[in-house]
N, C-alpha and C positions, 0 to 999 in steps of 0.2 A: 438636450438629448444626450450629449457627453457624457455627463454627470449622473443620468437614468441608467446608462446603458454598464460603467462602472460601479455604480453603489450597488445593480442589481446581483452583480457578478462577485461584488468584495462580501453583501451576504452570505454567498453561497460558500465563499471561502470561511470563514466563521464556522460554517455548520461541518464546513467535511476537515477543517483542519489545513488550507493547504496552504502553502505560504503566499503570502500575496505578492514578492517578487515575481514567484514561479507562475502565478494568474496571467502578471500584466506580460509577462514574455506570451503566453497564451493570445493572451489579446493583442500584442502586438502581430503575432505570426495569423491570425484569422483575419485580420483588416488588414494586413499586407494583401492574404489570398483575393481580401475583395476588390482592393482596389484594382488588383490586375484582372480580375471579371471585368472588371467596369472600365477600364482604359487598354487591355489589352497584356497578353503574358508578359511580354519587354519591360514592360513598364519598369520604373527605376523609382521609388517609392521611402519613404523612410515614416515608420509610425512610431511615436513618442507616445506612452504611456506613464500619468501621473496620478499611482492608485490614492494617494495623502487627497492631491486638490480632484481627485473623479475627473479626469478630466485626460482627452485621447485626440494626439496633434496629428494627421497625416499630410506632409509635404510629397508632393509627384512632382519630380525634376524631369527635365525636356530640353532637349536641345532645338536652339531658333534657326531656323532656316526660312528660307525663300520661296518654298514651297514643299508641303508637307505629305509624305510617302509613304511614314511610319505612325501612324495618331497617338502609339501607345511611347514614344520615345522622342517624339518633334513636335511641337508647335509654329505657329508661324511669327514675323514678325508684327504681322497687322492682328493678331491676337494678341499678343501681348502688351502691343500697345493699347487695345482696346481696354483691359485690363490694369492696363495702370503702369506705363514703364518707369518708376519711379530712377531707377539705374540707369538708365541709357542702356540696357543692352541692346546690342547687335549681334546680326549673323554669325554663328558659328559661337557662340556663348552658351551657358545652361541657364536655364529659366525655373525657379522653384516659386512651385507656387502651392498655398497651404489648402486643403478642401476642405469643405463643411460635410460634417459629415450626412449633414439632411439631405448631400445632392448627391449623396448613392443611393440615395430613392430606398422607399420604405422595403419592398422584396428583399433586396439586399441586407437592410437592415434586419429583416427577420431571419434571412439566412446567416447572418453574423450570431444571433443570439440561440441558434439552434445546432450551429457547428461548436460555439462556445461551450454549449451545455454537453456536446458528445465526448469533446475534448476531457472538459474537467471530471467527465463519466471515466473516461479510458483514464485521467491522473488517479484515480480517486481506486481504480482496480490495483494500478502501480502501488499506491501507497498502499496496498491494504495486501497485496503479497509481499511486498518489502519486510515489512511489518511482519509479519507469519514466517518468513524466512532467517528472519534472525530468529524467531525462537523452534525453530528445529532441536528436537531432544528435549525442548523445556516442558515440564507440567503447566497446565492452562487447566482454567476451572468455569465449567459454564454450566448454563440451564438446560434439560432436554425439554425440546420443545416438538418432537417429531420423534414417531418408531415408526419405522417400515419394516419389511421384509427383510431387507437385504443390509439396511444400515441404519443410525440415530442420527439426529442433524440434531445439532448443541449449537444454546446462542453464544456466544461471548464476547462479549465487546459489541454488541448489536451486530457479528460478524458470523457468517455460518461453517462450523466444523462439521465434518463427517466421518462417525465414527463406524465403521466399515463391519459386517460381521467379522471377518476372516481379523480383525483386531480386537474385536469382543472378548469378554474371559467369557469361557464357554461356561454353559447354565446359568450366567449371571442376569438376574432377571433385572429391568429399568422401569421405570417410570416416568409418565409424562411431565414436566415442574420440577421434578428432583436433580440436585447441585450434582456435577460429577465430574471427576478431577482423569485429567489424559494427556499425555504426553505429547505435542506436533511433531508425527512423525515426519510428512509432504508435505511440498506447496509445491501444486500445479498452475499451470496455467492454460487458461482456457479461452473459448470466445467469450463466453458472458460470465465473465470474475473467475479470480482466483479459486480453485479448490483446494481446499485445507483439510489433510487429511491427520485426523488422531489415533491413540490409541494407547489400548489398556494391557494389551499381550508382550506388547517387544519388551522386551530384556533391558531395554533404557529406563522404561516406566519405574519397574521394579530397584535398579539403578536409584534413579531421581529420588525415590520413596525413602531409602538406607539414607539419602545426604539430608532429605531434611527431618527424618526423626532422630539421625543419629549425628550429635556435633562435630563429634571429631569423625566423621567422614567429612563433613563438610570441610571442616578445619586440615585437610587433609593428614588430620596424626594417624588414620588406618584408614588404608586402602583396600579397594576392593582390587581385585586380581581377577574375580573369572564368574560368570556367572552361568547356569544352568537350568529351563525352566520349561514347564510344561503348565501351562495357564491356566490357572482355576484349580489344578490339582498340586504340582510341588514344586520346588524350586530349589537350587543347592547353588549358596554363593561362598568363596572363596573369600577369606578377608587377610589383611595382612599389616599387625602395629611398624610402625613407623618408631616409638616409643617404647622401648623397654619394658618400662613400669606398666606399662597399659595392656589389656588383655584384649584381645581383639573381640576375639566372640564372646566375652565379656560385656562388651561396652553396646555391642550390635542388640546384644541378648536383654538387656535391661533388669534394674532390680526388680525382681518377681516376674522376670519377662513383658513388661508395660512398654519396652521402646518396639519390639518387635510383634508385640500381638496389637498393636497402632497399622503393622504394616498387613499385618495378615487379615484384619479386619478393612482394608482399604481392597485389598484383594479376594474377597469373598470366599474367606477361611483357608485361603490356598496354605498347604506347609510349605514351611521355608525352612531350610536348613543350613545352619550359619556354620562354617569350618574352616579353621586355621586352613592358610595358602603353604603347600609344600613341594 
């Protein structure tokens, strides 16, 4: 049953990604909770977890007395001997003795596998804002798979953004299946998962757009200085060479205009207007 109860669980870590140290502390801390259902809150407990051989030791230490007050902290002596005193102990000793886990009876057993699964539910939300919280500010690219009223829900990563009206470029019409590139502005958190909020308005979007069509922003040889925008209709950013030789709105502008009509058509024709920083 060891061996079912782990391999069922190191599956599950497989599919969501999570580390299988961070599992077996999991499973050590639920068979802890049980054993003190089953013997009582005092109890003094230690569960060893070996995700490699599946396999889940729990020892419940007790101290031997002469007559027993506490069931969840004391044994007696004529239990233990019944048991097998292979030490001699006596009175006033600790007694560790190892459990099978077949004799926390099956209930228990399915409450171990059902607290398990809520647990690695609440790691699995952790991991998935953590994740979303480092990329604040970054472009992320996903499928719409949902229009409502009020906002678009995009897959990414088999993970759900939500692209907000009030972060929409205004008139910009979407489609259900079609690729679409957004910024994470938030990551909330909630009862039932993370909410990961996008978008195509803030002034970061537009930002992120300049660094990857244009090198030397990225490279930081011209910086941008300031930007100013009014979403779907214009926009006026500031840029400023680092380089001498290099022309700022030159470089932003592209020959024949091609680095910047990449950005205006990501933006649904919005103008952009590129100007030396003074």
């Amino acid at each position: 049953m060891n061996r079912e109860i782990v391999e069922s669980f190191a599956d599950m870590v497989k599919m969501k990604g999570i580390d299988k140290d961070v599992l077996a502390g999991i499973l050590e801390e639920v068979f802890t909770l049980l054993v003190r259902k089953k013997y009582g809150e005092e109890a003094r407990c230690d569960v060893v977890v070996n995700m490699d051989r599946g396999d889940i030791e729990i020892y419940l230490e007790r101290q031997i007395v002469d007559e027993v007050t506490d069931p969840a902290t004391q044994i007696s002596l004529e239990e233990v001997n019944r048991k097998g005193n292979e030490d001699q102990l006596e009175v006033g000793e600790d007694y560790v003795e190892k459990i099978q886990l077949v004799t926390l009876g099956r209930r228990l057993i399915t409450l171990a596998k059902q607290s398990l699964n809520q647990k690695i539910r609440e790691l699995e939300k952790d991991i998935i804002y953590n994740e979303y919280k480092e990329l604040v500010g970054e472009i992320v690219v996903g499928d719409i798979y949902q229009i409502r009223k009020n906002d678009i829900l995009i897959n990414h990563n088999k993970n759900e953004l939500m692209l907000p009206r009030d972060e929409q470029i205004p008139y910009e019409k979407y489609k259900k299946g079609e690729t679409i590139r957004a910024i994470v502005k938030e990551v909330r958190k909630t009862g039932s998962g993370p909410q990961i909020i996008v978008s195509r308005a803030d002034n970061m979007f537009l930002r992120r757009l300049f660094e990857i069509e244009i090198p030397e922003i990225y490279d930081g040889i011209i910086e941008i200085k300031g930007i100013a925008r009014e979403p779907g209709e214009r926009a006026k950013i500031a840029v400023e060479s680092q380089d001498s030789r290099i022309d700022a709105v030159g470089a932003c502008v592209g020959m024949k205009g091609v680095r910047i009509h990449a950005i205006v058509r990501e933006l649904s024709n919005e103008n952009i207007d590129v100007v030396n920083f003074t």
